[in-house]
matplotlib code that plots the C-alpha trace (Angstrom):
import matplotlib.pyplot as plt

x = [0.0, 1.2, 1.9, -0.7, -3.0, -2.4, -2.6, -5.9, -7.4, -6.3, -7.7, -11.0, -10.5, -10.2, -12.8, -15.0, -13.6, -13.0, -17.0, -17.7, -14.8, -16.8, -19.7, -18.8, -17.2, -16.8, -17.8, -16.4, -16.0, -16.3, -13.5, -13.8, -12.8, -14.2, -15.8, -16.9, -13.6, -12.9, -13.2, -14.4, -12.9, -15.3, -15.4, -11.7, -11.6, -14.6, -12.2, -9.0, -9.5, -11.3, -9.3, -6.1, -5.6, -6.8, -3.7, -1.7, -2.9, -1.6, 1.8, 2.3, 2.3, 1.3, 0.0, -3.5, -4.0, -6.6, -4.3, -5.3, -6.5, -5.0, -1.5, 1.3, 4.0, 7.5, 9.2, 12.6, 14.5, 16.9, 20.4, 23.4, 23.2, 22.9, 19.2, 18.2, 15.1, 13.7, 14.8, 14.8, 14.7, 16.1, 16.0, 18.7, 20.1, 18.4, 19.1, 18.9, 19.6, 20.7, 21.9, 25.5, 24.9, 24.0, 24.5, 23.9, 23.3, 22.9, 20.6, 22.3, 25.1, 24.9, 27.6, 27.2, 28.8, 28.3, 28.6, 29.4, 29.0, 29.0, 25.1, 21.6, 20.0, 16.4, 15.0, 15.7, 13.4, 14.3, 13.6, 14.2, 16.6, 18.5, 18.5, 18.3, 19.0, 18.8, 19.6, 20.9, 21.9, 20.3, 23.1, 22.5, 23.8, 26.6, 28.9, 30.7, 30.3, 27.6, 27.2, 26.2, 22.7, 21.3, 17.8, 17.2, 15.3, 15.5, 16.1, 17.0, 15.2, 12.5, 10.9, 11.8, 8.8, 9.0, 5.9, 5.1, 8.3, 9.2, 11.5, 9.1, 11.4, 10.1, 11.7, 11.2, 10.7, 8.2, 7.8, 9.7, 9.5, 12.1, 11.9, 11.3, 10.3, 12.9, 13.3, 9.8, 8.8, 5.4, 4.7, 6.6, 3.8, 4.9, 7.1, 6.8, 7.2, 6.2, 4.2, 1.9, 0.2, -3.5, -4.9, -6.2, -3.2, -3.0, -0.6, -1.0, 1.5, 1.8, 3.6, 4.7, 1.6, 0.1, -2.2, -2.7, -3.2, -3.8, -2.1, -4.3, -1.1, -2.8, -3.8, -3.0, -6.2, -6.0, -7.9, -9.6, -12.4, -15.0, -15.3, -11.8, -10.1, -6.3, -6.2, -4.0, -1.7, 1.5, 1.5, 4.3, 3.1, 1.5, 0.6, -2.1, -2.9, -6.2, -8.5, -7.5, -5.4, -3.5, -2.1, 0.0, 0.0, 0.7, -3.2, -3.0, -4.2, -6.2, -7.7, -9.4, -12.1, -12.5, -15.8, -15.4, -12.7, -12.0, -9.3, -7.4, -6.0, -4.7, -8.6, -8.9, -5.6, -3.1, 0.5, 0.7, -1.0, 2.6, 2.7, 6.3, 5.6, 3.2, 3.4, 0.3, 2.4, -0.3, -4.1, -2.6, -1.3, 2.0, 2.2, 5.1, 5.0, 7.4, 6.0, 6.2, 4.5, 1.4, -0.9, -4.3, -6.4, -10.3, -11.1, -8.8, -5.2, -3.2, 0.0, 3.2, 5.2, 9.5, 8.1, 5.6, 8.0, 10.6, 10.6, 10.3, 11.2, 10.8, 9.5, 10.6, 8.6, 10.9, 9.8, 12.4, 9.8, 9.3, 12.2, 12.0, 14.2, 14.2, 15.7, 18.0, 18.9, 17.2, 15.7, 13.9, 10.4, 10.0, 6.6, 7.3, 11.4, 13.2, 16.8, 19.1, 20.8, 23.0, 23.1, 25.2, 27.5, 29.3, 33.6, 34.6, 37.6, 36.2, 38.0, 35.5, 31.9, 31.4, 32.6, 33.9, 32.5, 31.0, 27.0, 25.0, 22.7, 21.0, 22.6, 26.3, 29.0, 30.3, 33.2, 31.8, 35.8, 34.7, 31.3, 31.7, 31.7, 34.9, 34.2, 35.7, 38.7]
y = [0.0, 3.4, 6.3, 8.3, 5.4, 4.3, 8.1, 8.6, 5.4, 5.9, 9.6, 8.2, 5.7, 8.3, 10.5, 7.5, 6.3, 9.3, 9.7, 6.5, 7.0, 10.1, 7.7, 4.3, 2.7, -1.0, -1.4, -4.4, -3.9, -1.1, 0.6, 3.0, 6.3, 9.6, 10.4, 14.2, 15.8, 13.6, 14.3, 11.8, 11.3, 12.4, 16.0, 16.6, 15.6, 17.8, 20.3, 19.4, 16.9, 17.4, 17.5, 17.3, 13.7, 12.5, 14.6, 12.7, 9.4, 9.6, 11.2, 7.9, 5.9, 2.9, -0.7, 0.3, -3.5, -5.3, -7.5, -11.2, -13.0, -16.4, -14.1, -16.3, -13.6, -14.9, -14.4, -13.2, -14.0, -11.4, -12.6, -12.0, -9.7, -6.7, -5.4, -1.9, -1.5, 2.2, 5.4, 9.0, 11.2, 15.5, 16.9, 15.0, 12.7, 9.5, 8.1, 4.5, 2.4, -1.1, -3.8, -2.1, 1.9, 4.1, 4.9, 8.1, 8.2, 11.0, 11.2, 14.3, 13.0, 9.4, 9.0, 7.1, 7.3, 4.7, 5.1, 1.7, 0.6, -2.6, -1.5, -2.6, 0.2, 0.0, 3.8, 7.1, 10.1, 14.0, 16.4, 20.3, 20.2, 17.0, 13.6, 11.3, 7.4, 4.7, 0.7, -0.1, 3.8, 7.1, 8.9, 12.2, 12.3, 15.3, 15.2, 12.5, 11.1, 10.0, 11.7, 10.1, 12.5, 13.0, 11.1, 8.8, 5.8, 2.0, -1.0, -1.0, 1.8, 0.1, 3.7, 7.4, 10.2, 13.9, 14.9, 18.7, 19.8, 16.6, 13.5, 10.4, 7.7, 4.0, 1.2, -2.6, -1.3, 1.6, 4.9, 7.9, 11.7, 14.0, 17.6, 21.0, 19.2, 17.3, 13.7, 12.0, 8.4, 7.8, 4.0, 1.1, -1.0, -2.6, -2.7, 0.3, -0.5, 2.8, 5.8, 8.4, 11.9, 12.4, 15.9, 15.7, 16.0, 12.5, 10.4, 6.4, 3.7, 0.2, -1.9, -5.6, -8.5, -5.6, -4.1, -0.3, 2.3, 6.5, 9.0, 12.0, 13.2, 12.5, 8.1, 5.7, 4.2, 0.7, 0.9, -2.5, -4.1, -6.3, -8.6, -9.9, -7.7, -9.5, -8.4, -5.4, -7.2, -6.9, -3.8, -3.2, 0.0, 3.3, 5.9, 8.6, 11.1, 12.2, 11.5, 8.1, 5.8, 3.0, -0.2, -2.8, -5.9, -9.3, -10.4, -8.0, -4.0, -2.1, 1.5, 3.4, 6.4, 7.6, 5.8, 2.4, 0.0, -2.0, -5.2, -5.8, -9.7, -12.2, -12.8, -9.1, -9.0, -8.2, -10.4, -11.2, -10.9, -9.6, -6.1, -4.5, -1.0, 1.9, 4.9, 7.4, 10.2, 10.6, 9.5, 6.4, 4.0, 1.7, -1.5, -3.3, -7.4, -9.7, -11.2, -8.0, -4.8, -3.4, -0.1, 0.4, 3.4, 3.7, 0.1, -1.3, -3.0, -2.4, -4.2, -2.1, -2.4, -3.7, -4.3, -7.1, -9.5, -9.2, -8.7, -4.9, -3.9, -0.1, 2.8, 6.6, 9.2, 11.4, 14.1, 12.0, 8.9, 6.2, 4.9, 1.0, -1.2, -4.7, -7.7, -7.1, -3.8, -0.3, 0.7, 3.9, 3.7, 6.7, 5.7, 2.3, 2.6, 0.8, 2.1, 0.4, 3.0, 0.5, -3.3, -3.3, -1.4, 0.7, -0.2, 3.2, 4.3, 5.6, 6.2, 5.2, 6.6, 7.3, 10.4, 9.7, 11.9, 11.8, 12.2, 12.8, 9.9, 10.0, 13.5, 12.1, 12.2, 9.0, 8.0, 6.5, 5.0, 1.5, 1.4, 3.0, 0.6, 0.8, 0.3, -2.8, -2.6]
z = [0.0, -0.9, 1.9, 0.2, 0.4, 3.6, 4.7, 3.3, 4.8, 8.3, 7.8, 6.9, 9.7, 12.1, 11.5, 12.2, 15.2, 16.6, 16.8, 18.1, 20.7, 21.9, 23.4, 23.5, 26.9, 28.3, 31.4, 32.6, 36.5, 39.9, 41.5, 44.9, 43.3, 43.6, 40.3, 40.5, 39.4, 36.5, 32.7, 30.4, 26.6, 25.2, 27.1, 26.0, 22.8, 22.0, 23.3, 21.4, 18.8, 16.0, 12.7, 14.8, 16.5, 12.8, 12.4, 15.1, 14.0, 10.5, 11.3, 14.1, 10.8, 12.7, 10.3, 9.6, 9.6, 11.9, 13.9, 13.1, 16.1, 14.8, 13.7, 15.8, 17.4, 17.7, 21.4, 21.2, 24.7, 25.7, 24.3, 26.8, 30.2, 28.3, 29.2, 28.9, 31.5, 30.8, 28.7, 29.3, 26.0, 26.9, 23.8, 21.3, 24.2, 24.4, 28.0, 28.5, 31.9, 31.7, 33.9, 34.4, 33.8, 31.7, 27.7, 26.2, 22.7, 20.4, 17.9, 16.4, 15.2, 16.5, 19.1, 22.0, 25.9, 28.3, 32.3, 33.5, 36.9, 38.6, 39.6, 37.8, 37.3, 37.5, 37.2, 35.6, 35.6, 35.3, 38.6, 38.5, 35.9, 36.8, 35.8, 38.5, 38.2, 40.6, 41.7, 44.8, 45.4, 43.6, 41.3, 39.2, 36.1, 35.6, 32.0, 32.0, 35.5, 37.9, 41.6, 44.3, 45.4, 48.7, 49.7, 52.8, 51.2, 52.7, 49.7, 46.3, 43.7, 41.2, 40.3, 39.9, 39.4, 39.2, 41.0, 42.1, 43.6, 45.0, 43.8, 44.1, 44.7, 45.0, 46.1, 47.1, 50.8, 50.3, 48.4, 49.9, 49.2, 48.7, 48.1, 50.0, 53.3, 53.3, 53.3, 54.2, 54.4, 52.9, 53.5, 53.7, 53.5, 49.3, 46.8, 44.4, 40.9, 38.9, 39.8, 37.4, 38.4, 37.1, 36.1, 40.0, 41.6, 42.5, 42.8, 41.6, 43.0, 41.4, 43.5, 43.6, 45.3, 46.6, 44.6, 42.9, 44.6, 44.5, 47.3, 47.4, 49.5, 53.0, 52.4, 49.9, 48.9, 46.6, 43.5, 42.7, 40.5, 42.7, 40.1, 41.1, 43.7, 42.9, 39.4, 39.7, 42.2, 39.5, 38.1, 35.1, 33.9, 34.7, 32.3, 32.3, 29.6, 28.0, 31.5, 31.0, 33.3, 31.5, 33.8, 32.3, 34.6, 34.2, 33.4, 30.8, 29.3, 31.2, 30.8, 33.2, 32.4, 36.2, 36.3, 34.6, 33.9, 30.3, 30.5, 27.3, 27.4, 24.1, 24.0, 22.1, 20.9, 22.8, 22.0, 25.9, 29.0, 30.6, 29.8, 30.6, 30.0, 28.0, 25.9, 26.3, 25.1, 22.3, 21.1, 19.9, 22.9, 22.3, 24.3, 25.4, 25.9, 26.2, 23.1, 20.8, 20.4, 19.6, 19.4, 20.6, 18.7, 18.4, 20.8, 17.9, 18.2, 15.4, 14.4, 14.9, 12.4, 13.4, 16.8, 16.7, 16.5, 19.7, 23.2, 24.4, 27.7, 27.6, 25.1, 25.0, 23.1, 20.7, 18.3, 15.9, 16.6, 19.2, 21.0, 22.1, 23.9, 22.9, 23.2, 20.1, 20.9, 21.0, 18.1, 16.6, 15.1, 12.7, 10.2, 8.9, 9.1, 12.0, 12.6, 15.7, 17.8, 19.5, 20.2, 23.2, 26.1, 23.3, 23.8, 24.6, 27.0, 30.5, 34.1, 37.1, 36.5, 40.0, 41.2, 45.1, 47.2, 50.5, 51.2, 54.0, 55.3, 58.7, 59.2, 59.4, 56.7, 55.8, 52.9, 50.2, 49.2, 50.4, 49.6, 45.6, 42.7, 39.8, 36.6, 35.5, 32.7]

ax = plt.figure().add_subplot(projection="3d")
ax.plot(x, y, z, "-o")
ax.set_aspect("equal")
plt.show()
């Protein structure tokens, strides 16, 4: 099919769904939240849309194709120890965290620095003008080496959030605050696994075997359908844009309207039940699996193209296009083209990434000397 074609058919597509978007909802179970301050779809897109997400939809350049229910999607297992677990795009710097430090590649003019560390890293997220990463300890990221930061936290990192003037940082022992109050402890209670703000001013929490939950920024109250009140006990993902709330768990898709809740699973579509991660950046939805890609538009999954056949771990919005990690590599999506950034650790000269310094932690300076990791020649 030509681009013209294919424009002018997803155009015409669009139009359509977008109407039937406007009024149609699956309700499919009950949750305990507060309904009066939220927006429905339909009352923003009747602000926004229009001609314009038509717009957005055709400059995604996503397969327009139905995605065959009886298609069979290959499962590519990640090949070495070389796993990049989440991204961070500032401006032509693509940021991605793997399982021994971090690598910076640029999508100017394509060069690529690494910071390795004998550390997984597990989180990065950018907070009043730094960019913060964290495994075992929490690290900003300055030039060409990696500080130690400040922040009293107990366990190792899983999630990193920007949230009003605080760093949100989550680990396996609880989710702690740190900003202009200082360092506060918020509950140790589960596991935090990622974290997303709503256009409320709340905050939701997925955490590991405990549920989903929302901190109105007094009590964390879980979020749950009746039908079966385990469902959201793994939570992979968290995204929120358009009124919408988006959960990727290991039972599957889920999207939330602030009044109902629709589940996604292999049944409608989806490659795998085990969603790793989400893009709601824009009117069309990218999901990750371990058993490839997809995109949800309109109630419709539709096949994305160079990603429906691998593992992705992680997605990062660009301007340039849509940044995935997968298991061969990390790859950008721009239309229907798939370039690879980088396959592996780039083999580039580097002194220790770690700049040794000491840092305050229960209000006594300590040396780090014995406690830093070297970088490995």
């Amino acid at each position: 099919m030509s681009k013209r074609s294919k424009k002018t058919q997803i155009r015409m597509a669009g139009v359509m769904g977008v109407t039937i978007l406007l009024f149609v909802s699956l309700i499919i179970g009950c949750s305990s939240d507060d309904n009066s301050n939220q927006k429905t779809l339909s009352q923003q897109a009747l602000d926004s849309v229009a001609s314009a997400v038509v717009d957005e939809v055709v400059d995604a350049a996503f397969a327009s194709a139905p995605v065959d229910e009886n298609a069979v999607f290959a499962v590519d297992e990640p090949e070495g120890s070389f796993i990049v677990t989440d991204m961070l795009a500032v401006d032509s710097l693509i940021y991605a965290i793997y399982n021994g430090g971090v690598i910076v590649y640029d999508l100017n003019d394509r060069s690529t620095m690494a910071f390795p560390v004998d550390e997984r890293f597990t989180a990065i997220t950018l907070h009043d003008g730094k960019i913060y990463v964290g495994g075992e300890n929490l690290y900003t990221i300055d030039d060409t080496i990696l500080n130690p930061a400040e922040g009293l936290f107990d366990g190792e990192i899983q999630s990193l959030y920007s949230w009003e003037y605080s760093l949100m940082i989550g680990t396996d022992m609880g989710l702690y605050s740190n900003g202009v109050f200082g360092n506060i402890t918020l509950t140790e209670e589960f596991q935090v696994t990622n974290m997303t703000a709503d256009e409320s001013g709340g905050l939701w929490v997925g955490s590991m075997g405990c549920g989903l939950f929302r901190w109105d920024g007094e009590r964390f109250n879980e979020r749950y359908l009746l039908r079966d009140t385990t469902i959201f006990e793994n939570v992979n993902s968290l995204e929120f844009n358009h009124g919408h709330l988006y959960v990727g768990t290991d039972n599957g898709f889920f999207i939330y309207n602030g009044g109902s809740w629709q589940q996604l699973t292999t049944i409608e579509g989806l490659p795998s039940n085990q969603v790793r991660d989400i893009d709601a950046s824009d009117w069309v939805i990218n999901i990750a699996t371990d058993n490839g890609a997809i995109s949800y538009f309109n109630g419709d999954f539709l096949l994305c193209g160079g990603l429906d056949d691998k593992a992705v771990n992680a997605f990062c919005p660009h301007s340039d296009g849509l940044i995935a990690a997968t298991s061969s590599g990390v790859v950008l999506k721009s239309g229907s083209d798939i370039t690879t950034l980088f396959e592996s650790v780039p083999e580039i000269e580097t002194e220790d990434a770690i700049e040794k310094e000491s840092i305050a932690v229960d209000d006594e300076i300590i040396p780090e000397e014995d406690e830093l990791v070297t970088v490995q020649e």
